[in-house]
Wavefront OBJ file of the C-alpha trace (Angstrom):
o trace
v 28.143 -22.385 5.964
v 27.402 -20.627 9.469
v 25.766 -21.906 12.580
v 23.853 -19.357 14.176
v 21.118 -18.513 16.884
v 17.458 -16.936 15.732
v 16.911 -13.822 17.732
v 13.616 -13.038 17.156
v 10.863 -12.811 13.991
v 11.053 -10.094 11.274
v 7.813 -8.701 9.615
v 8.067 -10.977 6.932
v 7.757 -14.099 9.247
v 11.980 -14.735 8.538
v 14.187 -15.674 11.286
v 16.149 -12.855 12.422
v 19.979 -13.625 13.112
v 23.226 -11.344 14.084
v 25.931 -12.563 12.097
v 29.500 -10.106 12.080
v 27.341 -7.490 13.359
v 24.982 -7.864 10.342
v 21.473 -8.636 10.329
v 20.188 -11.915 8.168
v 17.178 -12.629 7.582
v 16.708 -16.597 7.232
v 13.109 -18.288 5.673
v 11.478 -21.258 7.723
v 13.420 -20.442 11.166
v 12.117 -19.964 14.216
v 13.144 -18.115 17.612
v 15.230 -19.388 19.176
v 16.388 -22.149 16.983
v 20.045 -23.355 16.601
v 20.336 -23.126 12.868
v 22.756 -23.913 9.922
v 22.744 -21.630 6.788
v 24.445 -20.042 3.802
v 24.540 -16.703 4.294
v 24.549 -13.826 1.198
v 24.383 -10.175 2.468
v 21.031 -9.817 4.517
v 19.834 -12.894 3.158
v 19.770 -16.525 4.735
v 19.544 -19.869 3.270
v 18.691 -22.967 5.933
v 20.594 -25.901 5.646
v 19.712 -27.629 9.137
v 18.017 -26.676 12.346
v 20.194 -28.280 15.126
v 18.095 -27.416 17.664
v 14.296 -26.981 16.383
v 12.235 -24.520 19.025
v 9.682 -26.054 20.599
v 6.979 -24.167 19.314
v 7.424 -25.831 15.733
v 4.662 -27.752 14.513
v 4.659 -30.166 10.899
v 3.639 -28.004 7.986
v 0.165 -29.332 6.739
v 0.900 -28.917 3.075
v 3.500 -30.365 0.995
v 4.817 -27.593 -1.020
v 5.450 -25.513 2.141
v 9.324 -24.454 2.164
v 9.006 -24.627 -1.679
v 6.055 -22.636 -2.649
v 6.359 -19.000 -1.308
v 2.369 -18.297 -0.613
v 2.486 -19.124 2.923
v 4.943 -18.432 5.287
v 3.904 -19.577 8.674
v 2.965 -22.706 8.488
v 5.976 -24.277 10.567
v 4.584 -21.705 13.581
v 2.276 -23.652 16.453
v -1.415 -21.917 16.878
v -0.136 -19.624 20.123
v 2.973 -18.417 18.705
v 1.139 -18.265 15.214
v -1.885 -15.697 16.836
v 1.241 -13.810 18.829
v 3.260 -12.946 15.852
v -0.002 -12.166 13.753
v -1.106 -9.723 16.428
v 2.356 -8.135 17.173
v 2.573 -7.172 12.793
v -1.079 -4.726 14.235
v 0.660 -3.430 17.742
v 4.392 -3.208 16.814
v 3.564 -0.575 14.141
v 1.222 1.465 16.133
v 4.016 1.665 18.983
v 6.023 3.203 16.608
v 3.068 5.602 15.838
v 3.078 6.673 19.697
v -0.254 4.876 20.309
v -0.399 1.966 22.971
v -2.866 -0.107 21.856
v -3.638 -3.715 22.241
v -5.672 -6.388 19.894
v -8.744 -7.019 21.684
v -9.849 -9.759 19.789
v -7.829 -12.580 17.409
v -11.000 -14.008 15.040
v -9.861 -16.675 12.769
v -11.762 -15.787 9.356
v -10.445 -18.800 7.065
v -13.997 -20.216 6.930
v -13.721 -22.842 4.554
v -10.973 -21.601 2.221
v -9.777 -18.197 -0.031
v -12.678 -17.997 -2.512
v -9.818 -16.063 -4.759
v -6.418 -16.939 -6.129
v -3.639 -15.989 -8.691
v -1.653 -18.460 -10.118
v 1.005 -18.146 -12.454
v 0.870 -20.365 -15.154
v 4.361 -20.790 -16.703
v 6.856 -23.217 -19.172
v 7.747 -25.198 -15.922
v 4.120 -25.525 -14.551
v 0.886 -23.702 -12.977
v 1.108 -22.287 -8.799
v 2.798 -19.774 -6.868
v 6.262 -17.942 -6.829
v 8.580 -19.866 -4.918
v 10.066 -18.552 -2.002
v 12.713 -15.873 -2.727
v 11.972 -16.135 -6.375
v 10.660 -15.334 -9.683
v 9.947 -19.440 -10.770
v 6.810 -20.575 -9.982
v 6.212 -23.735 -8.134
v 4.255 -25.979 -9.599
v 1.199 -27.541 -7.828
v -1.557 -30.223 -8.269
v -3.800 -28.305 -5.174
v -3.379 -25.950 -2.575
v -5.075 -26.728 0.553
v -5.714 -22.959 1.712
v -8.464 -22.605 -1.172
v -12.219 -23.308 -1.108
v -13.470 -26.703 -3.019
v -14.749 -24.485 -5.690
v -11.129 -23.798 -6.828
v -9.811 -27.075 -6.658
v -9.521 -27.361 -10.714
v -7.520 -23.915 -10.516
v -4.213 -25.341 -11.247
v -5.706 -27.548 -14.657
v -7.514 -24.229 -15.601
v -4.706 -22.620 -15.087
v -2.522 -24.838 -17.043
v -4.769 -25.169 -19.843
v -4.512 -21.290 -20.099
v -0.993 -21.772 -20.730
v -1.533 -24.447 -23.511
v -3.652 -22.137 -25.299
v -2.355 -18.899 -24.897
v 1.593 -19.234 -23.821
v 2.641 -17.743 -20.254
v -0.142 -16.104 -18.021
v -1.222 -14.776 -14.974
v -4.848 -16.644 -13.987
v -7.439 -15.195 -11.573
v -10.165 -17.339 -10.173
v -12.766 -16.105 -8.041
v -15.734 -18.110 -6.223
v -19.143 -16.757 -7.189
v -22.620 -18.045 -6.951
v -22.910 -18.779 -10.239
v -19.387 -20.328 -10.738
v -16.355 -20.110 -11.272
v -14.838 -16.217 -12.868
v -11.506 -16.202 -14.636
v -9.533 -13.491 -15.891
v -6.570 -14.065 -17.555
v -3.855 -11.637 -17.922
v -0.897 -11.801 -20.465
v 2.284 -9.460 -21.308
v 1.875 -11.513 -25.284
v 0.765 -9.043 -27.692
v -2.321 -9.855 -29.698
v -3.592 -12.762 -27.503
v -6.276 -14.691 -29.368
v -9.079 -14.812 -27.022
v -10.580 -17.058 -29.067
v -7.722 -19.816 -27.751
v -9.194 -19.685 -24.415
v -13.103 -19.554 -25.259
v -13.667 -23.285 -25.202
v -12.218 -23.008 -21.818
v -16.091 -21.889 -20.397
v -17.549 -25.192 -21.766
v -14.567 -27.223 -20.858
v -14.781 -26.428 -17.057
v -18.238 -24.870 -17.002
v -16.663 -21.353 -15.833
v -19.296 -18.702 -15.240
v -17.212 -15.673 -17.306
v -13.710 -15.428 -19.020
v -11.791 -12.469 -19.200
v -8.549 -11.738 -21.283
v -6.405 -8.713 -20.047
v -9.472 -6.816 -19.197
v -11.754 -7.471 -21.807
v -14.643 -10.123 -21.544
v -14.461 -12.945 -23.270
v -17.189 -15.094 -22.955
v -20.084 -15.215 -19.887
v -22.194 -17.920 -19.331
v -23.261 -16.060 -16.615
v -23.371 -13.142 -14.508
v -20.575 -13.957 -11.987
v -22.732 -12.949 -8.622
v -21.778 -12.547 -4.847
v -24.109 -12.348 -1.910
v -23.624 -9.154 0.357
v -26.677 -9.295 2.897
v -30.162 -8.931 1.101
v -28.195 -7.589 -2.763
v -26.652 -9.969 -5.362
v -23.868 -8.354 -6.644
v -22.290 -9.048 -10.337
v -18.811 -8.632 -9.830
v -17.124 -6.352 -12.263
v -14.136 -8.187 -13.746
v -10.865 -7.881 -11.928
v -12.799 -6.001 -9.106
v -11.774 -5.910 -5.218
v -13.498 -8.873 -3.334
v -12.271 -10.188 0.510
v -10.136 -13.051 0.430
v -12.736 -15.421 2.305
v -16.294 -14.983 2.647
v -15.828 -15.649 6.162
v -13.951 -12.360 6.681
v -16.459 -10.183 4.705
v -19.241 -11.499 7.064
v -17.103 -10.690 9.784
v -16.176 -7.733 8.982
v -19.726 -6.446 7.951
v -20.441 -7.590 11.615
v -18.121 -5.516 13.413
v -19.159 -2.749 11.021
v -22.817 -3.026 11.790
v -22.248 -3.251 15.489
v -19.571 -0.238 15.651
v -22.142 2.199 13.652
v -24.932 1.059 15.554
v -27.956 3.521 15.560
v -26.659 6.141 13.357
v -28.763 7.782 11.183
v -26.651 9.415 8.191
v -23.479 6.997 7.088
v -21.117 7.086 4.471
v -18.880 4.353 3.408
v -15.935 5.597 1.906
v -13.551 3.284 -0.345
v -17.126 1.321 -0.688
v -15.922 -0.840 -3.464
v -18.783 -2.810 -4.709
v -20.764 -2.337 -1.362
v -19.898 -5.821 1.472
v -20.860 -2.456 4.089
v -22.947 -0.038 2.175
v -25.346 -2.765 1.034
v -25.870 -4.481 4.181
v -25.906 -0.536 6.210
v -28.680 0.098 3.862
v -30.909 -2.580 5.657
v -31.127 -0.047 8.265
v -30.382 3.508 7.214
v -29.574 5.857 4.186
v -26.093 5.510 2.807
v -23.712 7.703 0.781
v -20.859 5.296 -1.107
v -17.927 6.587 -2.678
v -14.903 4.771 -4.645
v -12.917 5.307 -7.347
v -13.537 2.051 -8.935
v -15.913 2.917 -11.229
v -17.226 -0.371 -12.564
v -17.584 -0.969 -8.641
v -19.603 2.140 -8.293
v -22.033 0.820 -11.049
v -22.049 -2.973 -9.601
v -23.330 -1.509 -6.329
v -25.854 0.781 -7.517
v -27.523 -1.842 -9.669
v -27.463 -4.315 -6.830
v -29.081 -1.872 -4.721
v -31.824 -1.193 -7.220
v -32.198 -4.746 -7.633
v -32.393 -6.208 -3.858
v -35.973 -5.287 -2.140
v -36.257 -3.628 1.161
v -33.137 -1.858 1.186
v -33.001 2.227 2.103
v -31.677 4.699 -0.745
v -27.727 4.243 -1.672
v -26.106 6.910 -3.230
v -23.169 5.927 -4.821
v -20.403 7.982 -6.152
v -16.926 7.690 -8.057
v -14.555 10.058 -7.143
v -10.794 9.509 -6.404
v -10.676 10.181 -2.689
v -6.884 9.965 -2.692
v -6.525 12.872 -4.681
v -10.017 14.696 -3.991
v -11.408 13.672 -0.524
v -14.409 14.656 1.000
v -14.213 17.793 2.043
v -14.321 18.891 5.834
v -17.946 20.831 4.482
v -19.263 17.604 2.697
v -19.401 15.313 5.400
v -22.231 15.760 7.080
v -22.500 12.170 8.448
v -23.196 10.632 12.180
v -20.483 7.975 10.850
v -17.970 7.413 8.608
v -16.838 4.013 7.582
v -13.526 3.585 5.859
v -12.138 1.055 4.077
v -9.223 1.899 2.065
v -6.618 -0.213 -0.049
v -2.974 -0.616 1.313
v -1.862 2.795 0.578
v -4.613 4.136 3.483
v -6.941 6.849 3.776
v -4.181 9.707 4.738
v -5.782 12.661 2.626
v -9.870 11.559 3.632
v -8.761 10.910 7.164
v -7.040 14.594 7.642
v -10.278 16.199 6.336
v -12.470 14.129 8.759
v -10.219 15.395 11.596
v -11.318 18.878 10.851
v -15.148 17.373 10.293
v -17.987 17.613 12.924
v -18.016 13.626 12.332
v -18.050 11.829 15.655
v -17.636 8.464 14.979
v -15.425 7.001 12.364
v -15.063 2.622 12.174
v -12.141 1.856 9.866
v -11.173 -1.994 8.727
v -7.786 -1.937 6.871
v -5.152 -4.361 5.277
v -1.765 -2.642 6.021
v -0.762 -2.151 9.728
v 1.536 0.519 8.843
v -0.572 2.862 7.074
v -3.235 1.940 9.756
v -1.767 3.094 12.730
v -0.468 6.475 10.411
v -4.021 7.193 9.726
v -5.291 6.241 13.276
v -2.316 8.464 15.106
v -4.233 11.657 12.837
v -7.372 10.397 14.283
v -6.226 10.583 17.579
v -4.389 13.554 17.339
v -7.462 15.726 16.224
v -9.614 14.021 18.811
v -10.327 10.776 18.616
v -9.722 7.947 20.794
v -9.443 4.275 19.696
v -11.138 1.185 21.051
v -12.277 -2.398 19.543
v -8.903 -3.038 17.823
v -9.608 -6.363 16.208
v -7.313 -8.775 14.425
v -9.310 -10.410 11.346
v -7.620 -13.466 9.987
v -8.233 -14.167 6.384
v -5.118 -14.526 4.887
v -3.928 -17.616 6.718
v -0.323 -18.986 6.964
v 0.584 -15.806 5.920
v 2.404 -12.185 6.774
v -1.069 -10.117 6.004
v -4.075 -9.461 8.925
v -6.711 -7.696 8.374
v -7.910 -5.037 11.097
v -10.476 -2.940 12.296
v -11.311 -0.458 15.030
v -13.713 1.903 16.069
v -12.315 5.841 16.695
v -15.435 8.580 19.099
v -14.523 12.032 18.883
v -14.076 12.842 22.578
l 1 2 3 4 5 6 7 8 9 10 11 12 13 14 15 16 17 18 19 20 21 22 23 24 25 26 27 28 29 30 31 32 33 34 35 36 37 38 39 40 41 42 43 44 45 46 47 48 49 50 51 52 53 54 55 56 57 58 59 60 61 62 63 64 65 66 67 68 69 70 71 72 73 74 75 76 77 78 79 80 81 82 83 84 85 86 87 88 89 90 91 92 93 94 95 96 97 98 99 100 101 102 103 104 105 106 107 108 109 110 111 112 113 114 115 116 117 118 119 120 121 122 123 124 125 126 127 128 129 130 131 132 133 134 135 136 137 138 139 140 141 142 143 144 145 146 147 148 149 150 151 152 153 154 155 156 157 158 159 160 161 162 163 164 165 166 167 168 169 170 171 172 173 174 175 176 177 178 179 180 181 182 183 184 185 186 187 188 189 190 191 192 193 194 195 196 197 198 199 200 201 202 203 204 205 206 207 208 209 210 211 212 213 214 215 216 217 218 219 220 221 222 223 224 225 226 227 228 229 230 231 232 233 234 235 236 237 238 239 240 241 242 243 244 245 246 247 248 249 250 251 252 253 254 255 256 257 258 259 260 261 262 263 264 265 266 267 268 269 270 271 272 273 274 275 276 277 278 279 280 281 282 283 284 285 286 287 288 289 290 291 292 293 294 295 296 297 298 299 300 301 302 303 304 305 306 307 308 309 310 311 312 313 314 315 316 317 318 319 320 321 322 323 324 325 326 327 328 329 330 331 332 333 334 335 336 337 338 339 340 341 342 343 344 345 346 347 348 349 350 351 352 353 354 355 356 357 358 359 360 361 362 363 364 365 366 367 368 369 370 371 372 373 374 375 376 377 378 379 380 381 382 383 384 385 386 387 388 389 390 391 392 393 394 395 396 397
């Protein structure tokens, strides 16, 4: 056991302390806290806090310190914004660009419309902290109403089918699970009476559908859109709106637009209120959601909407003839698209992303073929967490 001083905060919302000259990274500390832990390489266990910081507030949930899906719940509101927006700024320092957060918008609305849980021999919830076992839980306040049955579902999966991986997603029209399991020739006829049982909307098994009651739907502006199974959604339908917002307002009064890692359309369906749009994704169950929402929703201008794997074959410099670009890309960024906008005619570019690091990577190319940043926004959907959401809005000069 070792009594030690908290420096300062790593990335992963850990307690950082120098021990021998080492670096340890303790769970559930604080700066500045007096602290007593076991200590195993890099890697702190706390024991006691001796001397708690004063910026340490009463977890609201029960399983917090146990369950490893939020880490920040210990963290008071001003300290909690601070450390939220320094995991945005700290990375673009380190990319050479001095940049601050304009704007800190808390999109938690009334809960995560989608969750994972693991349902396993010792129960149904998330990883506990540091480890592979899952914690078992009766609720989790973070998620929307809708999901409050998650963890039965969940366990009932595991009655029928052995240990699983269970998906639950909000929609219109109910609740849409997909299960996923490593057991070889799952019976997917275990888990059908599941749909009657807890009147889900669709069931899918590693994939494959199951059984639909009905289409599982999601509102994005004027378009219903039936979610392909397994597809990319925003955590909180809070964040989408906000986002779309900021999206709307950055592209303003351009004519031509294309929205580039579209998914299944929360920009190009509402930009299409206003203007023409050309969508492109890889996904290509997304691709076809989109294009039969837009076919489907009434007063909405012409989509076109495109598969294409934009990591490996982006846009060209000579096929983006656009007034804006809108970019939305998954955690690995937009590295490959964003080097062939450089060398584009393309004045204005708004990106929204989910990893800081690739972010400011893909906004120090902007910058360096002549763009200048402004409107960096902090969106907060994943609360009590490590992850922020961001967007900003690059002008060729």
């Amino acid at each position: 056991m070792t009594i030690t001083t908290i420096s300062s905060l790593g990335h992963k919302g850990e307690g950082v302390a120098e021990i021998d000259g080492r670096k340890v990274f303790v769970p559930l500390a604080l700066t500045g806290e007096r602290i007593e832990i076991t200590a195993e390489g890099d890697r702190g266990t706390l024991l006691d806090i001796i001397d708690p910081a004063p910026n340490r507030i009463e977890p609201f949930c029960p399983h917090f310190g146990a369950c490893g899906g939020c880490q920040l719940q210990h963290m008071d509101r001003p300290s909690y914004e601070a450390f939220k927006t320094s995991l945005i700024e700290t990375p673009l320092r380190f990319a050479g660009i001095d940049a601050k957060v304009s704007r800190f918008i808390d999109a938690a609305g009334d809960g995560r419309r989608r969750a994972t849980l693991h349902a396993r021999k010792e129960g149904a919830g998330y990883m506990r902290l540091r480890s592979h076992q899952v914690h078992d839980i009766n609720a989790c306040p973070i998620l929307v109403p809708a999901l409050a049955r998650a963890p039965e579902i969940a366990r009932a999966v595991m009655q029928a089918l052995g240990e699983a991986d269970v998906s639950f997603t909000a929609t219109l029209t109910g609740l849409d699970v997909a299960v996923r399991t490593e057991k070889k020739q799952a019976r997917a006829d275990r888990i059908m009476p599941l749909v009657n049982r807890f009147k889900l909307a669709r069931l899918a098994l590693n994939g494959e559908l199951v059984l639909q009651a009905q289409p599982a739907l999601i509102a994005m502006g004027r378009a219903q859109v039936e979610l392909p199974i397994s597809s990319f959604l925003q955590a909180t339908e809070t964040a989408e709106n906000v986002l779309a917002d900021y999206v709307l307002n950055a592209v303003g009064k351009a004519k031509t637009v294309a929205d580039l890692f579209c998914g299944i359309g929360p920009f190009a369906l509402r930009l299409a209120e206003q203007r023409p749009v050309f969508a492109v994704d890889n996904d290509k169950a997304a691709i076809t959601a989109l294009d039969k929402a837009r076919r489907f929703a009434k007063g909405l201008r012409e989509v076109t909407a495109k598969p294409r794997d934009l990591f490996r074959d982006p846009l060209t410099q000579f096929e983006l003839p656009f007034d804006a670009v809108v970019l939305d890309p998954p955690r690995a960024g937009a590295e490959a698209q964003v080097r062939e906008i450089g060398k584009s005619k393309v004045r204005l570019v708004v990106m929204v992303a989910c990893d800081a690091r690739t972010f400011a990577r893909d906004a120090a190319l902007l910058i360096g073929s002549g763009f200048s940043m402004s409107d960096l926004v902090a969106v907060d959907q994943f609360t009590q967490s490590t992850h922020i959401e961001i967007a900003a809005t690059f002008r060729r000069q």
